[in-house]
ZASE-878762 format. One record per residue (C-alpha): x, y, z; residue number from 1. Coordinates in nm, 2 decimals, always signed. Each point is the difference from the previous one (the first is absolute). Example, Ala and Ser with C-alpha at 12.3 -4.5 7.8 and 13.67 -1.06 7.14 Angstrom:
BEGIN
ATOM    east   north      up  num
ATOM   +1.23   -0.45   +0.78    1
ATOM   +0.14   +0.34   -0.07    2
# end
This chain:
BEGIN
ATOM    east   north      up  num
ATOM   +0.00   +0.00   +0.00    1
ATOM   +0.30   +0.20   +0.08    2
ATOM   +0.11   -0.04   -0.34    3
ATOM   -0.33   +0.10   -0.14    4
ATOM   -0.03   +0.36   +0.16    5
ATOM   +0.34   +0.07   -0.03    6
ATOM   +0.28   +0.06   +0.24    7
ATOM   -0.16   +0.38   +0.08    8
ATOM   -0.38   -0.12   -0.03    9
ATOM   +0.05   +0.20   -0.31   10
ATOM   -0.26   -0.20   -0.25   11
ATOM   -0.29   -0.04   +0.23   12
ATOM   +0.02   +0.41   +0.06   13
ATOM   +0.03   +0.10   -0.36   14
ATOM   -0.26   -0.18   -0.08   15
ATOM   -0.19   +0.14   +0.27   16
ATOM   +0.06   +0.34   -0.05   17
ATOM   -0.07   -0.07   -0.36   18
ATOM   -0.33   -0.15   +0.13   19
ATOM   -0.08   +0.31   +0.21   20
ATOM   +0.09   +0.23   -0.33   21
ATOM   -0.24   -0.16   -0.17   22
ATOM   -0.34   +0.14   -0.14   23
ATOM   -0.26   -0.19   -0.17   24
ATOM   -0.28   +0.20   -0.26   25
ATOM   -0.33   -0.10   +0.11   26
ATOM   -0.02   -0.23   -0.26   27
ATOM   +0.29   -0.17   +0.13   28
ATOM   -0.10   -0.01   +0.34   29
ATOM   -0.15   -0.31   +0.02   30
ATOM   +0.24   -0.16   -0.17   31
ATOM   +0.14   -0.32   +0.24   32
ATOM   +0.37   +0.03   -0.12   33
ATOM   +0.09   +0.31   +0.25   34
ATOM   -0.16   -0.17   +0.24   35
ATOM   +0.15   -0.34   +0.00   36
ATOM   +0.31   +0.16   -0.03   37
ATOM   -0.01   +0.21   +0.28   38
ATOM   -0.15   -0.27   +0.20   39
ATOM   +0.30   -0.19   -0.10   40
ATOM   +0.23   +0.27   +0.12   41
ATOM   -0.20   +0.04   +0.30   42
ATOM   +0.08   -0.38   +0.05   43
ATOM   +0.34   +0.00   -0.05   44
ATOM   +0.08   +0.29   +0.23   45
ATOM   -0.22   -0.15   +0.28   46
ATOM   +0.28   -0.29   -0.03   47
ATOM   +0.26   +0.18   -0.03   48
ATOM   -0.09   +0.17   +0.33   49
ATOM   -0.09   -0.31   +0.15   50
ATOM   +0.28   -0.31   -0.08   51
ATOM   +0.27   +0.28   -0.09   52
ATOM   -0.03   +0.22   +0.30   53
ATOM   +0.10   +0.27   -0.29   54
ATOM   -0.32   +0.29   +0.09   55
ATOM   +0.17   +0.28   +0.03   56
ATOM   +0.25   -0.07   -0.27   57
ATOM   -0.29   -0.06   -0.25   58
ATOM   -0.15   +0.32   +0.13   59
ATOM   +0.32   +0.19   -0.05   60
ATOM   +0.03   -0.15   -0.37   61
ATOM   -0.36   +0.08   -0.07   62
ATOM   +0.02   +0.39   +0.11   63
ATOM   +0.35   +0.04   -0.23   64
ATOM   -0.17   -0.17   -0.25   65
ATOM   -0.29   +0.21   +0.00   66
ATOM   +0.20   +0.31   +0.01   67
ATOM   +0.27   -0.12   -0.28   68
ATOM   -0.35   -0.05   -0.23   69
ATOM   -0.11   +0.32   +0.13   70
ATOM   +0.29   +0.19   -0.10   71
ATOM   +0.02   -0.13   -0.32   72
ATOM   -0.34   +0.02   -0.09   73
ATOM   +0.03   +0.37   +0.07   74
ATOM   +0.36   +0.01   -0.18   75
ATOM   -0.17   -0.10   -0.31   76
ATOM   -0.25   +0.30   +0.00   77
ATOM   +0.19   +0.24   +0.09   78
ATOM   +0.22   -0.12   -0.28   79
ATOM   +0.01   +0.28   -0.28   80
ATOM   +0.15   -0.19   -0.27   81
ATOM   -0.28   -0.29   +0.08   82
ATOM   -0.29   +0.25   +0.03   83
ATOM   +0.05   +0.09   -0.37   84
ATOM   +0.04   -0.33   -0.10   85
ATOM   -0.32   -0.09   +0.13   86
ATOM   -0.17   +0.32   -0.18   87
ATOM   +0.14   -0.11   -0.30   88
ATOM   -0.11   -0.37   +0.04   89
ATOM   -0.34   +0.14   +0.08   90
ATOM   -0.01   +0.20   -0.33   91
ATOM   +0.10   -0.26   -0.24   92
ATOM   -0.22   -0.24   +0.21   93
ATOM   -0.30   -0.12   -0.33   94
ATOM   -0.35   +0.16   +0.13   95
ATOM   -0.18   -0.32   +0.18   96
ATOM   -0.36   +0.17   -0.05   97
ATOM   -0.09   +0.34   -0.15   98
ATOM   -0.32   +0.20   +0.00   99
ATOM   +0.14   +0.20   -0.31  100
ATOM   -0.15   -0.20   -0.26  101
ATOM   -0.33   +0.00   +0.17  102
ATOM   -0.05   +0.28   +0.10  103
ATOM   +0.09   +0.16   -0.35  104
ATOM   -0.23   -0.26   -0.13  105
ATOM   -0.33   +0.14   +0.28  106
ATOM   +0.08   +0.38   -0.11  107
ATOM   -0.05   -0.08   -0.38  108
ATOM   -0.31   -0.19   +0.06  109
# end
């Protein structure tokens, strides 16, 4: 089990802070995956706690991995070189759905 979570307990809290980053859309909401997952997680960490005595070294791992996600999250947007990039993907992005066509098409009617 040791093995598993990693000398630091470094798995089990990225994957919790990862877990705990996590938004779902409402249509993804009910969607069992997330759950299982962090069910899973919620499992693995009881263990940990339990047979490895190692609590407050997974809570230590969990916090610097939340923060390390944190701070890069945040590096990323306030990133000016990737802020245009993104406007520019945005513009060439192809038009999923527009009203264009019909509303030209209601006006001439």
């Amino acid at each position: 089990m040791r093995e598993i979570a990693g000398p630091d307990c470094g798995r089990p809290g990225r994957l919790r802070a990862a877990l705990a980053a996590t938004r779902l859309s409402d249509m993804n909401a009910r969607d069992q995956r997330f759950a299982t997952c962090d069910g899973a997680c919620a499992s693995f960490e009881e263990l940990t706690r339990r047979d490895l005595g190692a609590g407050d070294q997974l809570d230590k791992a969990t916090s610097e991995c939340k923060l390390e996600l944190l701070v890069r999250r945040t590096s990323e947007l306030l990133n000016p070189a990737r802020v245009e990039n993104s406007d520019d993907e945005v513009a060439r992005a192809p038009a999923v759905c527009t009203l264009a066509p019909v509303l030209e098409e209601q006006r001439t009617a």
